[in-house]
Structures are given as C-alpha cells and as structure tokens.
Phi, psi and omega in degrees: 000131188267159178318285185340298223289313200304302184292348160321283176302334159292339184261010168281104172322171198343080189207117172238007182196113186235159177264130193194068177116003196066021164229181171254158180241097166290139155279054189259176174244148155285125194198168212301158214060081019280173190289125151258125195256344194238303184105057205263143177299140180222162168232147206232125192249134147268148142215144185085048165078004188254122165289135130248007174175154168217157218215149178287163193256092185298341162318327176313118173258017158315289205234320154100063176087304161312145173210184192258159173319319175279030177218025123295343208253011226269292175313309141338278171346280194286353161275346198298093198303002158227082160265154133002053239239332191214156186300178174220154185232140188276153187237305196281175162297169172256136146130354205276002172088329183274130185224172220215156165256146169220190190234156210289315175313343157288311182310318166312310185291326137338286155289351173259356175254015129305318212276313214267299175323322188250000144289002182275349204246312171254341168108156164303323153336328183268046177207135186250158162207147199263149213189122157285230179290338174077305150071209173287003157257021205274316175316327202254344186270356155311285179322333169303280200307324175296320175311312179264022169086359187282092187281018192271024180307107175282118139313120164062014162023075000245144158248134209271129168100018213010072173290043196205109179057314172333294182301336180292326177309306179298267229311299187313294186311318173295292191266344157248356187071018176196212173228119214241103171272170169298154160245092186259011177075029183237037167243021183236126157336324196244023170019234161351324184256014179304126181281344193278326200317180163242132178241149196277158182281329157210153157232149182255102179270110150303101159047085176167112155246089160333261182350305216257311179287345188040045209287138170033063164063029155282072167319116170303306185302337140313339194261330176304308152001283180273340161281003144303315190248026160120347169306126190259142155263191146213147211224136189241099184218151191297347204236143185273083198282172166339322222236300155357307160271011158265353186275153193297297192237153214204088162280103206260083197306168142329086200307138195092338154308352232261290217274312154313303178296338158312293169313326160262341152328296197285289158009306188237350164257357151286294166315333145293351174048048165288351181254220178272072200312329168299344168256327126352312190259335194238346191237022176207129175232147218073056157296287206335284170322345224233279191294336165311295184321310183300356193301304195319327207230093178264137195293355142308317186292307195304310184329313203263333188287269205317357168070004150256136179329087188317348176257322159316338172300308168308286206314303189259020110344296185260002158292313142344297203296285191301326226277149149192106045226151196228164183210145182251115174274091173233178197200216167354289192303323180297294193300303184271061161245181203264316153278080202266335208294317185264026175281311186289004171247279161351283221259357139306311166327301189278018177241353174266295182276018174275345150079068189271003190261136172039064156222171185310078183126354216256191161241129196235177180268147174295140147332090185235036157271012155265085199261025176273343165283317179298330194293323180262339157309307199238049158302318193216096172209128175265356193286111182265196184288005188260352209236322186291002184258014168276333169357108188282124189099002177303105191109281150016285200223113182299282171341324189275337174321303171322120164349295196280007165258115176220031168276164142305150183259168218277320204271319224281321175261007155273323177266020182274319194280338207240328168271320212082308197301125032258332200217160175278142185249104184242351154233203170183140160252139187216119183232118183025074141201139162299080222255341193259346198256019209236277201278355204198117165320159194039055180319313217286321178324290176327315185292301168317314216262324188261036154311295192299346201296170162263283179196155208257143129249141174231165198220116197187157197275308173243134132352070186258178169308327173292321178296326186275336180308279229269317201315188081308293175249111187241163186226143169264137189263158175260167180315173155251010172266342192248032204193160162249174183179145195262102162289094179259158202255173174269166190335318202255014154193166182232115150253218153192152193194170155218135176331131197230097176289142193239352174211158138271148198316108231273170198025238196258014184299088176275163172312124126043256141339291179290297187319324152323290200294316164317305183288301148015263175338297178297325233242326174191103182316282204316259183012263264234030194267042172272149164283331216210130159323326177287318220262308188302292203313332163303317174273355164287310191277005190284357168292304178310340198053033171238165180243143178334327204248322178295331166287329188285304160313326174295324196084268211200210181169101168289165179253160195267146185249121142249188171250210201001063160328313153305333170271017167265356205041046181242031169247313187277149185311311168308335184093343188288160176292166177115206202225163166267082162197153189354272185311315199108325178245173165295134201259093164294329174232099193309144167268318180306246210328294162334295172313312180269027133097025152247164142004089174311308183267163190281206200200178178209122149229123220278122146339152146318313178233137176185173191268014178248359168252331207177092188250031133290297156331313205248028169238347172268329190228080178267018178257140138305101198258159155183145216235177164112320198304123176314167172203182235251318187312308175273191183197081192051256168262008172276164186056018168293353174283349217250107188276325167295321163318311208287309215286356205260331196208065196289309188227155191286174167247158181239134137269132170209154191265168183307286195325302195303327198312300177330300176316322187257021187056036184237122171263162184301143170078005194268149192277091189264161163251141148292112183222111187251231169274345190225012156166182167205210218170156178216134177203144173295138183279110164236145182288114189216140168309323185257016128269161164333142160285350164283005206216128181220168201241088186269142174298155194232163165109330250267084097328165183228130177279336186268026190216160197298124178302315192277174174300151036263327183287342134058045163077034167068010254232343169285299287248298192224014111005075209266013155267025157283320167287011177246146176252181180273173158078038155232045205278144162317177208258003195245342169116004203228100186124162194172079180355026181295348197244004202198037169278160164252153195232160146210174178226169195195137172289145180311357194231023167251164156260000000 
C-alpha cells in the first residue's frame, strides 16, 4: 500500500476498516489478551479471514505509530497450535495434564452449579476471583464477582503486599486525594504541539526503565520525546539501563533504599531552601513536621545507606529544585519494597514542595470525568455493606480499609485458604494470571493453598501452569484481534477508544468479556440484562452519551484536561477549592495514616533482610538480589511460547558484574543456581558492567511451555522461578509492599555443590 494511498485512507472519517493493497484494514487498540499495559493504536491487516501483520496506527496520538514487539508477534499468538481452542474438562486428578472437550454449555453449567452449591452452603463470600493486570477486563471480572455476591476481587491473584499499582494509588489517594503522572503532553490529541503543554526541564525515572516497561500507559518513547526538545534526566537505578547513560546524573542506588534517597533530597532542598515557599504555606499541611523529620537523613548518612555519593545526591537534588517545571516517573520497583507506602510519600513530597504539581510539565492529576468502568461495575451490585466487611483482609490493615482500595488482599487469602478463619475459601475463578508461577512470593505456599480448593475455573489464552496445577474447568480466552471492546487506559492519560474485531475467533474461542456476560447471566440475570456484549458496552459507555458504534465511528475521544486543578475547584466533591483529602491539602503529614495507627510522615526503613538489617545473613548470602526488570519480548509469563518473542530472550538470566563473577568461577552464559534461605532457582549468567558488583538482577516470570506439562514438572515451573527465594510474611505494616527487589542471595555454577 503506498503512503499517498495510506494517508488517504487515515483522513477519511468515521472509517474504521478499509480495502488496500488486497488486503483489509482494521483500525483497532491493543488491549488485554495477550496482556497490555497501555492501549496503543494498531492497524491490523487481514487477508483471506487471516492476520497477517500488524502495524502501529500514526493517526493515534497515544503511541503516534509505534509498538512493541509484542504486538508485531500478534500472529503468532493467535496462530499458535497450542492456544487454547475449546472449553475443557479436568478428566484426570489436577496436576495430571488430561482433559476432556466439552461444550461451552456444559461448561458453563458446571461452574454455575459449583459456584451456586457453595454460596448456598457456604456464602458467596467463599468464592474468590481471581485476575491479573486486567487492563479493560478488569471492569467486568469485578462486576462477575459483586453480581454474584462475592467482595472477593483478587489482584494477580494473589500477589503479596499488592505491590503492583495499588500502592501508588492508595498512598497518592491518601495523601493528595488522586493520582499524580509525569506530564509528557499525552492528555492532549495534539499532544506536543498543545499551546497549554510545557516540555519539562527534567524528569526523574525512579527504579523505571520506560522503553522497555511502558509502565500503566507510560510510553518510553514520550520521555525520548521530550529529551528532544530539551529535557534533561535523571535517572536512579541499580543497573546501568540505556537511559541511565544519558543522564545528567545517574544514581546506583541500593536495591531497597529508595526512601532514604528521597528523604535526602528533600533534606537538602528544604535546608537550602529550594523550595516553593508560596505553594508550601498555602496548599500543604505538615511542612513544618515534614522538614523536623528530614533533619534524621542527612546526606552522609543517606550516602553510606543507599551506596551513593553524597555529592551526586546534592547535584541532583538541586538540580530537581531548580528545574520548573520537573517531573518525576517511578513506578513498580518503588512498590516492591516492603515499606513502599512512606517511600510513595516521600518522593510525593519532592514534587509538592518543589512545587511541581499539576502545572504544564509537572506531576499533574489525572483526568477523571470519564466514570464508565464504574458505572457498569456497580450498576447491580448486592454486594451490601455487611457482606462488603467479608472482604478478606478487612480489619486486618486499617489503610486497606479505605474506600479507594477495594481488592481483597493478597498475602491475607493465602492464610484465609489454610486456616478458614474467619469463614472457608473454596472455590476460585482465575482469568489471565498465571498466579503462582508469576505473581507471588512463596510460590509452593501459593501452590499448596489453591490445592485446597473444591473447585477452579481459569480463563486463559495457553495451557499455562496454573491452569493445569489447579482447573477444573478451563475456558479459552480470545485475542483483541478476535473481540470488539471498549479501550480503556492506563494510569497515565484518559481517553476512550475501541477495540475493533478483524478476524474471527480461531476453534470456539470468546472474548473476556463475552465469557464474563455469559456466565453473568446464569449466575444472575438482572446483573447481566444485555443480550450482547455492543448492548453491555453501550451501556458502559452511557455516562459519555455515545453508544458503541457511535464511539466506534469516532476511533477514540480524549477528555478534557487542565492544570492546576485545584484552585478551580475540580479535585473535590464541594467544588471548593484544594485537594480531596481530610485537610483540603497535600498531606505531608497525612491524617489518613495517623488514623489507621501509622507513621504520618514518611520514613526509611532496611529490608528485612540486608546487610545493614541482618549481617548475619549477608555473610552466607552476600548478594543483593533484585527481580522483576522487564524485557522487551514478555509480558510477565506470557509469550515463552512465542517463537519471535522466545528468540529475543532464550532463557532465563541472572545479570552480575565480571569482578564478582571472577571471584566464583562464572563465565558470561554458564548455568548458576540463585540461592538465598528459603529456595533457590537456576538461570543463566550473563556478565555485565552495569550493575553493582553487590548485586545481582534476575528475571521473574520464567516456565517453559516446551517441557512436560503434567506433574511433577507442570511446564518447568519449579525450575527458574526466582520467587522461590522469596518468603510469606514479609507484606508492609500498612498491608501494601513486598521485598521483591532487595533478598540477599548467593550464587554458584550449576554443576557445584
């Protein structure tokens, strides 16, 4: 298709699928299945009824064209011979791999007279369901579990301390009353050329490698972007990434250590007095308090914990200060530490009192007048208020309590399955997450404990471990190449858009969605009175006043945005001016936190185990481990199967540097074990310069789809699994956080003892 004929065809209005070149051209977003974190425009070429490629859409102005390998790799996914194709029935004991074809209608009717026998005997409350990152289906497996009577939404079902977005959310929600992004212009259609925009002077990526993580609709290539047109960075991570060697200053903090390097920052941009005093005296409460505390981390001190130079601590400290307008980006790696709730209050601090918040270029509050995932959640929800206080983990960690948190908690429903108390947990539904061999420290806990179940359904693209440990009943989910679907975003900008189907669904394979509204249906009509998923989706969309199809002719509709929201009064429910939160202001010293019996202000506190919390430890186990860095191929445990993915990343890794290596006899590529007290794991070594020589980084997600499914081997899952070395029982004091980034380790080649 030639440009001319291309670009024709993007300016043609409410046109969303065209003839071209012999093939046809879908206009769609990318969205979960396989798992997405962002919602990036694609154009999807069929022919013959066949993807055969796809392509970024530059009409979008989300991603402007660009994608990530995984959504080049789409065909495969959906070609693949052994997705998922027809419902399935366990025949065998679980874990023995043999299954029966069944019909969806059996299938359904299976699970709703388990799921209806054991709210009748036990409440509904005893049916958990379970959910990975979710993305745009998240709205509707909430909506299953409230429908059916159930307060039991599992994240990730589970992941312990929900270190993954949650905490930024709650902690943010607490103390500013919202949610606060980098601002990179990517809440305007015209993104870059926005007369309002700003381009920042710096941005700080905190423990976050954009490029590779995209994290919750953060686009890497927005932060190139903006170091185009003059953004200086700065970047604070253990490994020295791409974006590491561009930065004016590039601190290679401790893993764990983050809140202390915050806290000296402020320090030295309070005592000096850098900061905004006018936005300071009128829009925050607890400076006062806020600046006694920092007194405690004077940048010697902070120097010798965090393993950085105090004069890079300064430089960029004051460089941050001077900036304006600056922004700060973090993400996960903050979220896995065990006290992450005051590190996300701390590194709130330095963009409030530098007074970088919600101006042009800033850390700004999200849009939120697009209210259509609530609106189809709690359309029909019997969940009342007595039944919502079954919530698992309710009582438990008073912050969790709080309105703006509202899954069950995660470490709280592994000993909720192994004691019953306070009530028994007996079944579970699990829709795309992989959960034990992924999500959660103390897999084998994990493993044991959805043992125990009466009984599983899981919903999923490929046969993965979980599904084969645990189902009963498994169902196949389809592509977003194979579904229509209301495109909803990630943390960092708010549109709506849709999802567009371009083929059909390869053997019996539904939607998400449609599998939600089906079962739906049966389990509780009134819930459910759609005929159809476009009838749900119209009604999802009815706050907007558009209708599926009406939305559809549109592509998508950003929401309208300004800044300094607050003196317009459009953060609080009264309209008055000020923040939603207790005080009217940003809470340097939260009252929300006082109240639930923590620490107001933030705080540094050593991991559990480190070699400055427990150097008894660190003398058997003298590595720093930390886990989690994305890589450009996965999507957590999704795509090993994947022959263009799998080729980019053949096995899992260890990164360590050559000095250490040297010492322990490990050449770049030799097959090590990762080992701390509580397990260990084998992945290959690769040597690099650019981590600590204290420190070493291993990969999470890893099974092999090519090695034998049923137990003992369950697809490798034992195998490289680097939360084997992680234990229960270390979730933060607030129920939020969780040592994934900061075990001490050691390591050894595989062929030692």
């Amino acid at each position: 298709m030639k440009k001319t004929e291309k670009e024709k065809a993007f300016k043609q209005e409410e046109t969303w699928t065209w003839e071209a070149d012999n093939h046809r051209i879908v206009r769609s977003i990318a969205r979960t299945g396989p798992g997405c974190h962002d919602g990036c425009g694609v154009l999807l070429y069929v022919k013959d009824g066949k993807l055969e490629k796809v392509e970024g859409d530059p009409d979008f102005p989300f991603n402007q064209g660009r994608l990530c390998p995984r959504c080049l790799a789409l065909p495969q996914v959906v070609y693949h011979p052994d997705r998922l194709k027809y419902p399935l029935k366990r025949v065998g004991r679980r874990g023995e791999g043999k299954w029966e074809r069944i019909t969806w209608e059996e299938a359904y009717e299976a699970i709703v007279q388990q799921f209806n026998e054991i709210k009748k005997k036990h409440g509904p409350e005893s049916v958990i369901f379970c959910h990975g990152t979710a993305r745009d289906i998240g709205t509707y497996i909430s909506k299953l579990a409230y429908s059916f009577g159930s307060p039991n939404r599992v994240c990730f079902g589970p992941l312990q301390g929900h270190a993954c977005f949650a905490p930024r959310r709650t902690t943010l929600a607490a103390t500013t009353g919202g949610m606060e992004v980098p601002d990179c212009a990517q809440f305007f259609a015209d993104r870059y050329e926005n007369r309002h925009w700003k381009v920042p002077e710096c941005i700080v990526l905190w423990g976050n490698n954009p490029l590779l993580s995209n994290p919750d609709g953060f686009l890497g290539h927005w932060l190139i972007e903006c170091m185009k047109r003059g953004t200086e960075i700065i970047v604070v991570d253990p490994r020295k990434t791409w974006l590491a060697t561009r930065a004016k200053t590039w601190m290679q903090i401790r893993p764990g250590t983050d809140a202390a390097l915050a806290l000296g920052m402020l320090n030295v941009i309070i005592n000096e007095r850098l900061y905004d005093e006018e936005f300071v005296r009128k829009w925050t409460h607890g400076f006062d308090e806020l600046k006694k505390r920092v007194q405690e981390y004077g940048v010697e001190k902070v120097s010798d914990i965090a393993w950085i130079p105090k004069d890079k601590i300064v430089e960029a400290a004051r460089r941050y200060a001077a900036s304006k307008p600056a922004a700060i980006q973090f993400g996960v790696s903050i979220e896995q530490t065990k006290e992450c709730v005051p590190t996300i209050h701390a590194i709130m601090a330095l963009w409030t009192v530098t007074g970088n918040l919600d101006v042009p270029g800033g850390n700004v509050f999200r849009s939120s007048s697009f209210e259509y995932e609530t609106t189809l959640r709690e359309e029909f929800n019997p969940v009342t208020q007595e039944q919502k206080q079954k919530k698992i983990g309710t009582g438990i960690y008073p912050l969790l309590d709080q309105p703006y948190y509202i899954h069950a908690v995660g470490s709280a429903v592994i000993d909720q399955i192994w004691t019953g108390r306070p009530y028994a947990i007996k079944a579970a539904w699990i829709q795309g997450t992989n959960s034990f061999v992924c999500g959660s420290g103390d897999p084998k806990r994990v493993y044991e404990s959805f043992k125990k179940l009466d009984f599983v359904a899981v919903v999923d693209l490929f046969m993965t471990p979980t599904a084969t440990a645990f189902a009963d009943i498994v169902l196949p989910a389809a592509t977003y190449a194979e579904r229509d679907g209301v495109a909803t975003t990630g943390g960092n900008v708010s549109y709506i858009g849709i999802t567009n189907q371009a083929i059909e669904p390869v053997g019996e394979c539904k939607s998400d969605m449609e599998i939600n509204l089906e079962l739906g249906k049966r389990l509780n009509p009134e819930a459910w009175p759609w005929q159809n998923v476009r009838e749900m989706f119209s009604s999802m969309l009815r706050p907007t006043g558009m209708t599926f199809e009406e939305l559809r002719t549109r592509g998508f509709v950003y929401d309208a945005f300004g800044y300094k929201k607050y003196e317009k009064g459009l953060l609080r429910p009264d309209g008055a001016p000020g923040f939603n939160t207790p005080t009217g202001k940003i809470e340097l010293y939260s009252t929300v936190f006082e109240k639930c019996g923590l620490d107001p202000l933030p705080y540094f506190e050593e991991p559990p185990e480190s070699p400055a919390s427990t150097p008894e430890i660190a003398r058997d186990y003298p590595l720093v481990l930390t886990t989690g860095a994305r890589t450009p191929g996965f999507f957590h445990s999704e795509h090993r199967q994947i022959s263009l993915l799998r080729q980019m990343n053949p096995d899992p890794v260890t990164e360590i540097h050559p000095e250490t290596a040297e010492k322990l006899g490990i050449k770049d590529g030799d097959w090590i074990y990762i080992e701390s007290k509580y397990g260990k794991c084998q992945q290959r070594a690769r040597l690099t310069t650019g981590i600590h020589p204290g420190v070493v980084n291993s990969q999470h997600g890893w099974w092999f789809p090519e090695k034998p499914e049923p137990e003992p081997d369950l697809s490798g899952a034992w195998l490289s699994n680097i939360n084997l070395l992680l234990p229960s029982g270390w979730v933060g004091r607030s129920g939020l956080g969780y040592p994934f980034k900061s075990q001490m380790c050691r390591v050894y080649k595989k062929d030692e003892v």
